[in-house]
VEXMIMAR-614652 format. One record per residue (C-alpha): residue number from 0; x, y, z; residue in three letters. Coordinates in steps of 0.1 Angstrom, whole numbers, padded with zeros to 4 digits. Layout:
// VEXMIMAR-614652
    k      u      v      w    r
  NUM      X      Y      Z  ala
...
This chain:
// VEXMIMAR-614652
    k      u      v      w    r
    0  -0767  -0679  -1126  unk
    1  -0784  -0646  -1144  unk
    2  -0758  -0635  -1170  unk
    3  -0736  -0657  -1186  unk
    4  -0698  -0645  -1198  unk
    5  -0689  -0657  -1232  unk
    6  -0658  -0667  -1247  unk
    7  -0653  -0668  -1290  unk
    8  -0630  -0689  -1301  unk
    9  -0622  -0684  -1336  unk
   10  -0628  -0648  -1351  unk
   11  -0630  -0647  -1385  unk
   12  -0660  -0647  -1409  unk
   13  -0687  -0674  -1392  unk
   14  -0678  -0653  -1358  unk
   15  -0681  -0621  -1367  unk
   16  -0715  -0621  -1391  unk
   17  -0736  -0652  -1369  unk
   18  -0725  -0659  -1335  unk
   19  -0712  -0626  -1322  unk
   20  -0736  -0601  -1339  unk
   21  -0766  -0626  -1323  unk
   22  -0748  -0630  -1291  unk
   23  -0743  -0593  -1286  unk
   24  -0783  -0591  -1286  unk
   25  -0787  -0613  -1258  unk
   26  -0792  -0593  -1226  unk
   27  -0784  -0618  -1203  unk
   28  -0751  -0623  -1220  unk
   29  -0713  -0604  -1216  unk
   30  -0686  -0614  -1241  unk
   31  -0658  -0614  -1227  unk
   32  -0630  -0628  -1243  unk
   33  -0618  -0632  -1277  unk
   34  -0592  -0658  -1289  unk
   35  -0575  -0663  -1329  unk
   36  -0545  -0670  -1340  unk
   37  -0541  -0637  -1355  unk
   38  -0541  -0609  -1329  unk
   39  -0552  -0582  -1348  unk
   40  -0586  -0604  -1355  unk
   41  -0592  -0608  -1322  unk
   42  -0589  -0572  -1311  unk
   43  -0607  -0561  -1343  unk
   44  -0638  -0583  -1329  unk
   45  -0633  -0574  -1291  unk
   46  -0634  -0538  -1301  unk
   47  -0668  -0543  -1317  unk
   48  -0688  -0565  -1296  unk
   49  -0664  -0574  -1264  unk
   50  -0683  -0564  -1229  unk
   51  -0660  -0542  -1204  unk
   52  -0631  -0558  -1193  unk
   53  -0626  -0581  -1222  unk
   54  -0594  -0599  -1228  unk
   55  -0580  -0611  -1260  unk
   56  -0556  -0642  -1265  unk
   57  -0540  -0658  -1295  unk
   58  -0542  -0693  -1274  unk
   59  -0574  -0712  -1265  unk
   60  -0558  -0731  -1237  unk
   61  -0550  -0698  -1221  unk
   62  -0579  -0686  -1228  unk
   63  -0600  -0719  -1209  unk
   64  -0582  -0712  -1180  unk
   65  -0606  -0686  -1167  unk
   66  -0629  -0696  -1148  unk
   67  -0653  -0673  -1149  unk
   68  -0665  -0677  -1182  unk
   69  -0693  -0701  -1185  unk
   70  -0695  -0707  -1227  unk
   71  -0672  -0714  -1251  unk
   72  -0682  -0709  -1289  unk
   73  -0660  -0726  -1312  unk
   74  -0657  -0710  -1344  unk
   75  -0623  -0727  -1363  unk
   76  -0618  -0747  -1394  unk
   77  -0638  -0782  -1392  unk
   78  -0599  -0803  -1382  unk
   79  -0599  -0781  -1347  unk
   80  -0641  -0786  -1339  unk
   81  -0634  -0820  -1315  unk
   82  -0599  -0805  -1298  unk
   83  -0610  -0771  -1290  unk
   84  -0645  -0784  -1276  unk
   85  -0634  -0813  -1257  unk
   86  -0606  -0789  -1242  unk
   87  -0634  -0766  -1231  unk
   88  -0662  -0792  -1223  unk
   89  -0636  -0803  -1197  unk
   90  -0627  -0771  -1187  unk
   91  -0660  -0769  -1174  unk
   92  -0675  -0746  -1202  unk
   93  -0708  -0749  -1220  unk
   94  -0704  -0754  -1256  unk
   95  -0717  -0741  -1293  unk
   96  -0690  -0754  -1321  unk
   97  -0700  -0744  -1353  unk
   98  -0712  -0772  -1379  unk
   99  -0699  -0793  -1390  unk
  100  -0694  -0815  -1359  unk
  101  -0662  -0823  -1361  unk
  102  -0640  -0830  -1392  unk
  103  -0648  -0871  -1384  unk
  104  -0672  -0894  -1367  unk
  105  -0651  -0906  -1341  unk
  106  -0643  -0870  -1332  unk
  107  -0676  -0862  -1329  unk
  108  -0688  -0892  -1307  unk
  109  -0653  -0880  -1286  unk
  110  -0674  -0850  -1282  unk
  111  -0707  -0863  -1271  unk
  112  -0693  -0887  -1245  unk
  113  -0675  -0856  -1231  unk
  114  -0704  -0837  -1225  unk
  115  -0718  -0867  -1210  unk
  116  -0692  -0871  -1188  unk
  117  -0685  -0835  -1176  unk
  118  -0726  -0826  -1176  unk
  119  -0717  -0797  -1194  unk
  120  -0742  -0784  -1228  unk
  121  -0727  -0792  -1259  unk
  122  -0746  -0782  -1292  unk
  123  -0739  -0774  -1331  unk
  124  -0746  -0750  -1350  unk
  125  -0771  -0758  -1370  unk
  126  -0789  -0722  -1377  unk
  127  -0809  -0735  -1405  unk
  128  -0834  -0751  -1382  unk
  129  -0843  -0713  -1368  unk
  130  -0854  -0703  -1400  unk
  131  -0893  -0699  -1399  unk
  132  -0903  -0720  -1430  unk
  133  -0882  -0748  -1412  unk
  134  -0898  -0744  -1374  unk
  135  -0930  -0741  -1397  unk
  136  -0926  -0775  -1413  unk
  137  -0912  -0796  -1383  unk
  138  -0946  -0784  -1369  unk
  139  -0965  -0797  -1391  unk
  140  -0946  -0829  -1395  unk
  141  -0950  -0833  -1355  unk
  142  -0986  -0827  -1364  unk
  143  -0989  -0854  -1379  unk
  144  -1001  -0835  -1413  unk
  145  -0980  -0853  -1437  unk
  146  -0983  -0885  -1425  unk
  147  -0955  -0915  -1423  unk
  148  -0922  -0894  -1445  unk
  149  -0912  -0921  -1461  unk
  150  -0891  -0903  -1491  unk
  151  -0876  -0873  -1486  unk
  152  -0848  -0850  -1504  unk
  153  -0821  -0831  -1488  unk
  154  -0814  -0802  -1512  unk
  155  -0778  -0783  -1511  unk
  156  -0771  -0770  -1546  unk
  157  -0753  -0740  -1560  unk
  158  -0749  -0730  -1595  unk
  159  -0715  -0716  -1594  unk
  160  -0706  -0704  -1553  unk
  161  -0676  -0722  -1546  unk
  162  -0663  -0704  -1510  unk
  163  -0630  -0691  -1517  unk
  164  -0617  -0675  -1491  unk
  165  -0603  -0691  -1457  unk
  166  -0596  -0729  -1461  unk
  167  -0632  -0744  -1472  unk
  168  -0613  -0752  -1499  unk
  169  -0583  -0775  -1478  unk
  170  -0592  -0809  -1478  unk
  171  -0563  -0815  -1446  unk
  172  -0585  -0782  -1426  unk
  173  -0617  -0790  -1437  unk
  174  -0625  -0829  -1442  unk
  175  -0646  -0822  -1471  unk
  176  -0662  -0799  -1494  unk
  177  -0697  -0787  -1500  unk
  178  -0713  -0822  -1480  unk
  179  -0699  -0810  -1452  unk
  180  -0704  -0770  -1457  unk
  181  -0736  -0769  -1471  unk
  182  -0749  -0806  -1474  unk
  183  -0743  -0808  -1434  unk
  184  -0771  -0779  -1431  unk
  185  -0794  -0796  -1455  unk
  186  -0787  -0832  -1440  unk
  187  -0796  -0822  -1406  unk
  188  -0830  -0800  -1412  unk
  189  -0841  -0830  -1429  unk
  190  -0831  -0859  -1404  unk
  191  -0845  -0830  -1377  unk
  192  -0883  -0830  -1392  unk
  193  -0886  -0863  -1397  unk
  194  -0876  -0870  -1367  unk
  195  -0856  -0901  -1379  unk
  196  -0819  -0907  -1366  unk
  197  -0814  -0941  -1376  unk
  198  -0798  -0951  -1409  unk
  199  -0798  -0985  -1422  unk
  200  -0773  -0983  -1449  unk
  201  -0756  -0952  -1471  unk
  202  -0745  -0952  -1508  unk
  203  -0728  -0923  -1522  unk
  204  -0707  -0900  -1546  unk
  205  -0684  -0874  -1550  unk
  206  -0672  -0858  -1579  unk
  207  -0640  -0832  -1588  unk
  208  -0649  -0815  -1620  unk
  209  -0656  -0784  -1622  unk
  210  -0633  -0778  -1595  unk
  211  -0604  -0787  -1618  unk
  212  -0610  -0758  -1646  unk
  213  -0590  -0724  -1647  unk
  214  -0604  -0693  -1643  unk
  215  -0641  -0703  -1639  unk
  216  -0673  -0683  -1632  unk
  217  -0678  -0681  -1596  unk
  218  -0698  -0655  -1573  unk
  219  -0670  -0651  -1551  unk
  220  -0643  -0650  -1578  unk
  221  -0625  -0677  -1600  unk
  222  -0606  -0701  -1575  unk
  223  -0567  -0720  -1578  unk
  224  -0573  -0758  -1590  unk
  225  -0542  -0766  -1574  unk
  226  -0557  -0756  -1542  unk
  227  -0590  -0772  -1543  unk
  228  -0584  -0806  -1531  unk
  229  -0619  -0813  -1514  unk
  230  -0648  -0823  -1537  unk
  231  -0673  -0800  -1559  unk
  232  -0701  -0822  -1554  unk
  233  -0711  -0852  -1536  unk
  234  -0745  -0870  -1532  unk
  235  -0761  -0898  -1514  unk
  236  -0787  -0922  -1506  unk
  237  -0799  -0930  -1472  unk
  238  -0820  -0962  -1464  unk
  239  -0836  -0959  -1432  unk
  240  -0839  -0981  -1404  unk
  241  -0875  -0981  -1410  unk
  242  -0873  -0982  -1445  unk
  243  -0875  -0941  -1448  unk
  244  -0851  -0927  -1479  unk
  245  -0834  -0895  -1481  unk
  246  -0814  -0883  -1514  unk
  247  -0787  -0858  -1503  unk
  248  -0776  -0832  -1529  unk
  249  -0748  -0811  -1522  unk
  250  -0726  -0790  -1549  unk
  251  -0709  -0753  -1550  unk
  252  -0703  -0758  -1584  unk
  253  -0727  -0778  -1611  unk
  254  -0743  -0769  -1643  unk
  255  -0774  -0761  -1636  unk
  256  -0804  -0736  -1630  unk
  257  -0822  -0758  -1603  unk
  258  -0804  -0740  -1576  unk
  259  -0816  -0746  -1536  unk
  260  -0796  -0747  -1504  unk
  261  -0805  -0752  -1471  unk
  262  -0836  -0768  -1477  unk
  263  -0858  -0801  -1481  unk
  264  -0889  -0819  -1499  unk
  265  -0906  -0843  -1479  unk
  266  -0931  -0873  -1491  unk
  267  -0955  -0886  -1469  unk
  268  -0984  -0909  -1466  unk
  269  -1012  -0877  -1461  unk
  270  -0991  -0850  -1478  unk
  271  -0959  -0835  -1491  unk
  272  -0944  -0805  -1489  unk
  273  -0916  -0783  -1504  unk
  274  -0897  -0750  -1496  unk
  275  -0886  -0741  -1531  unk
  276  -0908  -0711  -1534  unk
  277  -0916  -0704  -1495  unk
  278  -0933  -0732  -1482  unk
  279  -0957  -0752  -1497  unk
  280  -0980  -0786  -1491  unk
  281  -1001  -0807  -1509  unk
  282  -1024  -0834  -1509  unk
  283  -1056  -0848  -1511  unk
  284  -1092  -0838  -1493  unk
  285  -1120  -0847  -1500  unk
  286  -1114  -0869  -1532  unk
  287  -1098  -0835  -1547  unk
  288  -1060  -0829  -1547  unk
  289  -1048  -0795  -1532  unk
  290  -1018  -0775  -1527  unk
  291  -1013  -0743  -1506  unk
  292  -0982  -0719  -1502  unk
  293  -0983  -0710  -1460  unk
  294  -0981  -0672  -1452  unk
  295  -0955  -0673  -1427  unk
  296  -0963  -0640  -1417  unk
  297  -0995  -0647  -1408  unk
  298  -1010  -0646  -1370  unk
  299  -1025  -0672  -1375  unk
  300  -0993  -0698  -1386  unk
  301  -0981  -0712  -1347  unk
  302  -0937  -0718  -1355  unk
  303  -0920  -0739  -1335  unk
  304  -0897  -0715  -1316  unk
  305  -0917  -0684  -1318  unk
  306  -0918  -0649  -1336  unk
  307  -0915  -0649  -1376  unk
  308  -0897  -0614  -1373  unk
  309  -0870  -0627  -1353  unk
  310  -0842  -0633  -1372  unk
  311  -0827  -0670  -1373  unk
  312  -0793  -0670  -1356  unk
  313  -0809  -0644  -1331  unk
  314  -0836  -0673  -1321  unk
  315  -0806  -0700  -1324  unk
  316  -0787  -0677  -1297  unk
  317  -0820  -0669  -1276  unk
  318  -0827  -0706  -1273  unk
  319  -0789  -0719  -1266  unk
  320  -0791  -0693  -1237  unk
  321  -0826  -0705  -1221  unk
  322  -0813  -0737  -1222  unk
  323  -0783  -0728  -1202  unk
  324  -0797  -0705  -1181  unk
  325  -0831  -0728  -1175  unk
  326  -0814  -0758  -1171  unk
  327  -0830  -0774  -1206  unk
  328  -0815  -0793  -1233  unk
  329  -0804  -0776  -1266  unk
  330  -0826  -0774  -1299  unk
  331  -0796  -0793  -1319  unk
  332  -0789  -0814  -1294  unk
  333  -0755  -0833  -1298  unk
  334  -0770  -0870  -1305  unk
  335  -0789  -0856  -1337  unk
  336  -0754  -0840  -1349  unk
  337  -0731  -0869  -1345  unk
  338  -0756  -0890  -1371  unk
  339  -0754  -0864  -1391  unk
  340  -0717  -0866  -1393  unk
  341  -0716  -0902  -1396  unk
  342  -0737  -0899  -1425  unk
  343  -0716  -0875  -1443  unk
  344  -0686  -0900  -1437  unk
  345  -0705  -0929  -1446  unk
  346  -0710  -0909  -1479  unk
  347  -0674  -0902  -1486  unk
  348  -0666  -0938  -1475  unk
  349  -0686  -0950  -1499  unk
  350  -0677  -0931  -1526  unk
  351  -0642  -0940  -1520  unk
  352  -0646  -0979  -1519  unk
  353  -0675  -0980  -1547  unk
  354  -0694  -1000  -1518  unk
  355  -0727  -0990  -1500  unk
  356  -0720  -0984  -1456  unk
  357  -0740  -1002  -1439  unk
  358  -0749  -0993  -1402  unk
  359  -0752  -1014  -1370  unk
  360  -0780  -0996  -1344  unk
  361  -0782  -1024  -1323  unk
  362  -0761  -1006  -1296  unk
  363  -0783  -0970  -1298  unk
């Protein structure tokens, strides 16, 4: 296999500006088919980025049953992720679905033992790991340069960017608010350079408060309280297996200027390091503390995946085509994403019973 024919499912606004754009780039790569519930959406994106030949469809099981396409993408509201893929998975299709992995934990595993079963690639889209100040951390964390992480925080916080458009804000589409939007990105970078999949127990909150207010101030206009029935903001703790903690922080909507989103601060035994203001360690040599801010334009900084120019999703889609074409596994591979989903509804679980979720790893 040299080229690999494509199929979107899903046109709207995560299609059209990350996976199509970054796909279309891809030289080894045709996009063929194009498949939304509105029509017009569908042909609006074939007409900009389809190959020759494409076909458009209003029905993703019509759309699977051509065999020549090789990849699905899966770019629908969060209650459709597990349906769609596991429809495609055994259609015989690779597989990108967009993050969050599925709207629930047991969709998600539904999803990993698929893949397993059918040997087809399945893999989220987490796009945050691309970025260079993230491949440029994970290396130093596989470096060894920071140590044992033994405290770490998983930042996802807005001032006032509440999505309103589409159904982020439909708790029945969606399964959550800005954990599983935003908090899912931050959640997953974190877990990813640390290397550490294996939570012990999970306490958490979620709040609706600002959500509730008429006619706020918003970057993307004032939204309907009636209408926004997921949270505004929801945080957790996360114990460790090995004794590791990780404060999630996720909010579209709090009072405050301490904004950051898609990042994390780590703490470790022989450094720390933060990407508030690029990325920056500190420590101790030489009986003198220290802290440096890395060029990450520099020659000289080695990133995980490559080329600092290159933009993130480009990489993300570079990277998920080697790995079909080469035979490798994925980047976000689709172990790392289901505990990143059952932390999310561990979170929610437990701010719904008042009780911390405890986790059983006996069987991983």
């Amino acid at each position: 296999m040299t080229r690999l024919r494509v199929g979107i499912i899903g046109c709207g606004g995560i299609a059209t500006i990350k996976h199509l754009p970054s796909l279309a780039k891809q030289p080894q790569v045709d996009i063929v088919a194009f498949c939304d519930q509105s029509q017009r959406s569908a042909e609006t994106a074939a007409e900009k980025f389809g190959a020759a030949g494409r076909q458009v469809y209003t029905d993703y099981r019509e759309l699977l049953k051509d065999e020549s396409i090789d990849v699905i993408h899966v770019c629908t509201p969060n209650d459709s992720h597990a349906e769609i893929s596991i429809a495609a998975l055994e259609a015989g299709k690779h597989v990108m679905c967009e993050k969050p992995m599925a709207k629930t934990a047991a969709d998600a595993r539904r999803m990993l033992e698929t893949s397993k079963r059918t040997g087809k690639k399945l893999t989220i889209g987490y796009n945050v790991r691309f970025r260079a100040d993230s491949q440029q951390l994970y290396k130093l964390c596989r470096n060894g340069d920071l140590g044992e992480i033994y405290y770490a925080k998983a930042h996802a916080i807005r001032r006032r960017a509440v999505p309103t458009w589409g159904v982020f804000l439909d708790e029945e589409k969606q399964g959550g608010g800005p954990l599983v939007d935003i908090g899912t990105h931050a959640l997953d970078l974190t877990l990813w350079v640390m290397d550490n999949y294996k939570p012990k127990v999970v306490l958490g909150t979620s709040y609706h408060k600002l959500s509730q207010r008429e006619n706020a101030a918003n970057a993307f206009g004032s939204w309907d309280p009636k209408k926004f029935t997921v949270e505004d903001s929801a945080f957790g703790m996360v114990v460790m297996e090995n004794g590791a903690t990780i404060i999630l922080e996720s909010s579209w909507a709090l009072n405050t200027l301490d904004v950051i989103d898609g990042r994390c601060t780590l703490h470790g035994t022989e450094g720390g390091a933060d990407m508030r203001d690029g990325l920056r360690v500190n420590g101790e040599h030489l009986g003198r503390l220290y802290e440096t801010k890395i060029d990450l334009n520099a020659d000289s900084v080695p990133l995980a995946f490559g080329d600092t120019a290159e933009k993130a999703t480009d990489k993300e889609m570079r990277l998920w085509v080697d790995a079909i074409l080469n035979e490798k596994d994925p980047v976000v591979r689709p172990e790392q994403a289901l505990v990143v989903s059952e932390i999310l509804e561990a979170i929610y679980e437990s701010s719904r019973t008042g009780k911390a979720v405890y986790f059983d790893n006996t069987t991983s």
